[in-house]
N, C-alpha and C positions, 0 to 999 in steps of 0.2 A: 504493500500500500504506500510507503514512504518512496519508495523507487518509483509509482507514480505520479507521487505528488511533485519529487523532484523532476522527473522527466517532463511536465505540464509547465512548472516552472521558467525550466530553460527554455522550452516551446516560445513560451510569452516574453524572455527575453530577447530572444532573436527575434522575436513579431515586431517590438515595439519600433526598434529603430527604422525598421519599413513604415511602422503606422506615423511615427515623427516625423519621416519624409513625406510621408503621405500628403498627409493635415499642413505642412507649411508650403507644400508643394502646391498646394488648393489655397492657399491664403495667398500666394505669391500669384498665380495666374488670377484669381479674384481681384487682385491689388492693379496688377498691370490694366487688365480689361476696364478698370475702373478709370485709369489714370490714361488711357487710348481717344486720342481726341473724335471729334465728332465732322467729319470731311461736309462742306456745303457746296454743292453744285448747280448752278443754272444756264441755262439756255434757251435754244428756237429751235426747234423742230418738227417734222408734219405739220406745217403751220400753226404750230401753237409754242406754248414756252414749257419746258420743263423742272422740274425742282429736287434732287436728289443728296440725301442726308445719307451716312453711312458712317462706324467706326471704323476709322484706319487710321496708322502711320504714316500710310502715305497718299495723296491725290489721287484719283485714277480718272479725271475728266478726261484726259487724250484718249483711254482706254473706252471710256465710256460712248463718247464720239464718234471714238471709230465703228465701234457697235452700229448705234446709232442709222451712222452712215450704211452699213448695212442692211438694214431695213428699208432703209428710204430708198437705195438703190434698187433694190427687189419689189417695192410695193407702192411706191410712190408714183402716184400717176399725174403730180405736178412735175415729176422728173423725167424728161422725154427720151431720157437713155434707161429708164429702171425695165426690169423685167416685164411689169405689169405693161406699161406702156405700149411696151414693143411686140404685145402679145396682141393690144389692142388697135393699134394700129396695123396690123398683120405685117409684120417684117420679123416676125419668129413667132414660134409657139414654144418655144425651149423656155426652161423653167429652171429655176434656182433653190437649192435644199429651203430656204427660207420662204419662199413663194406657195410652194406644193406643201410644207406645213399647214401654212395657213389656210391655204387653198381647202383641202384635206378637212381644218376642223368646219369650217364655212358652209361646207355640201353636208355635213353631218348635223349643223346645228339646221340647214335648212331642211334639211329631210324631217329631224325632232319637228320642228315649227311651223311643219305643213308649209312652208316659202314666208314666213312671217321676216323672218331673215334670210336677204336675197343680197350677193354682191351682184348681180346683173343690175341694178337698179337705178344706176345713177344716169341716165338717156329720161327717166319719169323725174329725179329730182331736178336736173337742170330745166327741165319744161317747165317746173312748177315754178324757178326764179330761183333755185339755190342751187351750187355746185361752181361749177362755170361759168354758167349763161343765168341770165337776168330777162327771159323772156315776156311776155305776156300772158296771161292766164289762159294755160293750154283748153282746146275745143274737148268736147269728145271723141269726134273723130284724132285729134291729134294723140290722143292718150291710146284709142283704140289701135291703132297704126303703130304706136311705139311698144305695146305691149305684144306685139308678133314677136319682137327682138329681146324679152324684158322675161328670164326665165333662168333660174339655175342649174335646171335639165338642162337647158340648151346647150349647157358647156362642162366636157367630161374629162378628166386626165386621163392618159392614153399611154404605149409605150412608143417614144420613138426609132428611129431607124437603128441607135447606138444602146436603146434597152433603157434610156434613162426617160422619166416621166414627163410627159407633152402637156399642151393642154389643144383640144379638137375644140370648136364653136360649131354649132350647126349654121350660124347665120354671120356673114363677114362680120354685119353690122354691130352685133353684141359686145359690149364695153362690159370690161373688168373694174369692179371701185371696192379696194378695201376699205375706206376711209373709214366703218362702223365698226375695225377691227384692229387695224394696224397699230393706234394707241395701246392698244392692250399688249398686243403683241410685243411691242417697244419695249413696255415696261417689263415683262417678262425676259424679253433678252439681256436687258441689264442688269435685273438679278441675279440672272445665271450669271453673268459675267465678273457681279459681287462674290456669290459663292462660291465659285472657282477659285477668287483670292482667299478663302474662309472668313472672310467677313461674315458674320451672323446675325448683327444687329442694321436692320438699314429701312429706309421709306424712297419709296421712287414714286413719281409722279407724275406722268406726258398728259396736259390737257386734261387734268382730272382723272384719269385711270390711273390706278394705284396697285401697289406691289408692298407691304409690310412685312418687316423681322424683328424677331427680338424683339431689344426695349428702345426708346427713345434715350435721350442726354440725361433725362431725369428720371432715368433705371425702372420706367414703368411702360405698359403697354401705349403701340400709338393709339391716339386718338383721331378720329377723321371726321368733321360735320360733312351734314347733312344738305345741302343748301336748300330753305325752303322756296317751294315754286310760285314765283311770283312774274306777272310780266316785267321783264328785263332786258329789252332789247339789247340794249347799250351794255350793258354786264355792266351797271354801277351799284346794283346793291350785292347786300352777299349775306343774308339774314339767315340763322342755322335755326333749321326743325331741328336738327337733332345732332347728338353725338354719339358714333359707337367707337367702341374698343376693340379694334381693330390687330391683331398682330398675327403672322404668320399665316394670313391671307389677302387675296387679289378682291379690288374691289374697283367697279366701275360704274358709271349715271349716265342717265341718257334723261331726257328731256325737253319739252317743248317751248319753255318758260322763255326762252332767251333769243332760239333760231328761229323769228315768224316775219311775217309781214301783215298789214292792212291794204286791202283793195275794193274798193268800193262798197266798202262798210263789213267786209268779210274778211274772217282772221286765218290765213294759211299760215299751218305750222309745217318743218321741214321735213317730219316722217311720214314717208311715202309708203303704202302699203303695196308692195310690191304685184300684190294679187290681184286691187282693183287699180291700180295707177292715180289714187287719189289721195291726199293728204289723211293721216286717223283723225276720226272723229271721238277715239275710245275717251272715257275718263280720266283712263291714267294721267299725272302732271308729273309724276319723275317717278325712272324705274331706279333704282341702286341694287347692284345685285354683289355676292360676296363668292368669292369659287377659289380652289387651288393657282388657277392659270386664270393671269389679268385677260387674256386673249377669250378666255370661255365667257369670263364675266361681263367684257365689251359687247360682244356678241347677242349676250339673253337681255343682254340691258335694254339696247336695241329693241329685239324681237317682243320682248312684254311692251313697250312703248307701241308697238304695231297689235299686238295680241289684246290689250285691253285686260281688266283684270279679273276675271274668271279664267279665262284663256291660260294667263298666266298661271293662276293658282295650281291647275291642272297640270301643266308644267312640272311646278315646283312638286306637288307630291311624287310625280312617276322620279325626281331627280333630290333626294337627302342630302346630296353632297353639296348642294347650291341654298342658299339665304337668298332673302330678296328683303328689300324695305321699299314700299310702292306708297305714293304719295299719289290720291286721287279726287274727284272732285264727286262728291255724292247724291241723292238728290235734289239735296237743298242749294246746291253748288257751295259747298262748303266745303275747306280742304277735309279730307279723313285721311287717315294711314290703318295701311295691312301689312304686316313684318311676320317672316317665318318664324314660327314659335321657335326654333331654335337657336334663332337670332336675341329671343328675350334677355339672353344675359349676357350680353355685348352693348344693350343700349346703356347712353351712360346718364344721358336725360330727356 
């Protein structure tokens, strides 16, 4: 019995100096992470600005940029040498690992969405006065005519001659517009591009799609408002419905509040329902949806914006892995909200 006790003993001797390493070994990396400053980055991209916080030692704007620049290249259809471009103007169908991603999650969310979410779409937003062109308020027949060319089916990836993935159009005509994704997309590229350095704590933000980690500077979860929907043309107010507690997920808003116009007494907002080729009329006033990938959440943001909110709801049950927070106008035209119960304990007020 004594020869156990002693053999136990020595056991715990030799443990301890591992466990002393252990414990200062966790205070010391504790200490450092604490003492790792907090990197602020800004810029313009996809015509909007972007805003990116991150702990490191060291900057990674160049890095960030060059990402960046990568997307725009491949998806950018202000850019007349990007992939998408050049696919639309038919002087290739050849496509880029970055493109056929996207490509890829866009026919799945439109397939999910019944066509709620369509990148064919942008030939019906510029008719309506947004995109591009600043038309006149299209006929029927004009809306009728352009929705021959106005279809996700219409355009399939393919393999080309070398095995590597194409994309076929049935109709020359048919225009590619990521523009209701490629934010999302952005911001998840530069994620990856944070985690790759192990950066673990960080917020990204292109045009309001978001991407959170970890903690903020003041060692707690981010926080994100809400912006309540109010007409805003101009984007001068910024009045928060709400705030959630946001970390270690992608979160993106879509809504009507801000992109409209007035014409002869009638209010066009800029979500085009890809099905009838006419602005919604649903309730919804902002969708905010939360998902693994800013790129999924861009997407459903969007398509609840077009779905209206039953539609949505629907959605959301067949899909647990997605939150939504829907800001809509009720019978009395008063604002109401509908948030994923699972979202409940993320609101902060």
């Amino acid at each position: 019995m004594n020869n156990e006790l002693r053999n136990k003993r020595k056991k715990l001797i030799w443990q301890l100096p591992f466990l002393a390493f252990l414990i200062i070994g966790t205070i010391l990396i504790i200490s450092r992470q604490r003492s790792t400053p907090y990197q602020h980055d800004n810029g313009f991209v996809f015509g909007t600005v972007y805003s990116i916080t991150y702990q490191s030692e060291n900057n990674l704007k160049k890095e960030i940029e060059a990402e960046l620049k990568k997307v725009d290249k491949s998806l950018s259809t202000f850019n007349p040498k990007s992939t998408i471009s050049r696919i639309n103007s038919g002087k290739s169908t050849a496509t880029d690992s970055m493109f056929i991603e996207v490509f890829r999650i866009a026919q799945r969310i439109s397939d999910e969405t019944d066509g709620a979410f369509d990148i064919t779409v942008a030939p019906l937003v510029n008719a309506w006065g947004f995109g591009f062109k600043n038309n006149n308020t299209p006929t029927p027949q004009t809306i009728d005519s352009l929705q021959h060319f106005v279809s996700y089916r219409k355009v399939k990836e393919i393999a080309g001659p070398d095995g590597r993935p194409t994309i076929k159009k049935t109709d020359s005509r048919l225009m590619l517009d990521c523009g209701a994704i490629a934010k999302g997309y952005g911001s998840d590229v530069v994620a990856g591009l944070l985690r790759n350095h192990g950066i673990t704590n960080f917020m990204i933000e292109i045009g309001g799609e978001i991407v959170t980690s970890g903690i903020n500077e003041k060692r707690v979860a981010w926080k994100i408002g809400v912006t309540k929907p109010t007409e805003d043309s101009l984007n001068t107010t910024n009045e928060i419905q709400t705030i959630l507690n946001v970390t270690d997920k992608a979160m993106a808003t879509s809504g009507n509040y801000r992109n409209f116009y007035y014409k002869n007494g009638k209010r066009f907002a800029h979500t085009i329902d890809p099905r009838t080729g006419y602005p919604v009329q649903h309730n919804i006033l902002s969708a905010t949806v939360l998902a693994d990938s800013c790129t999924i959440a861009d997407a459903y943001a969007t398509s609840f914006m077009v779905m209206g909110l039953e539609k949505s709801q629907k959605i959301l049950a067949r899909h647990p892995e997605l939150m939504a927070y829907l800001i809509y106008s009720d019978e009395h035209g008063s604002n109401a909200v509908w948030f994923s119960p699972s979202l409940k304990d993320k609101i902060n007020k």
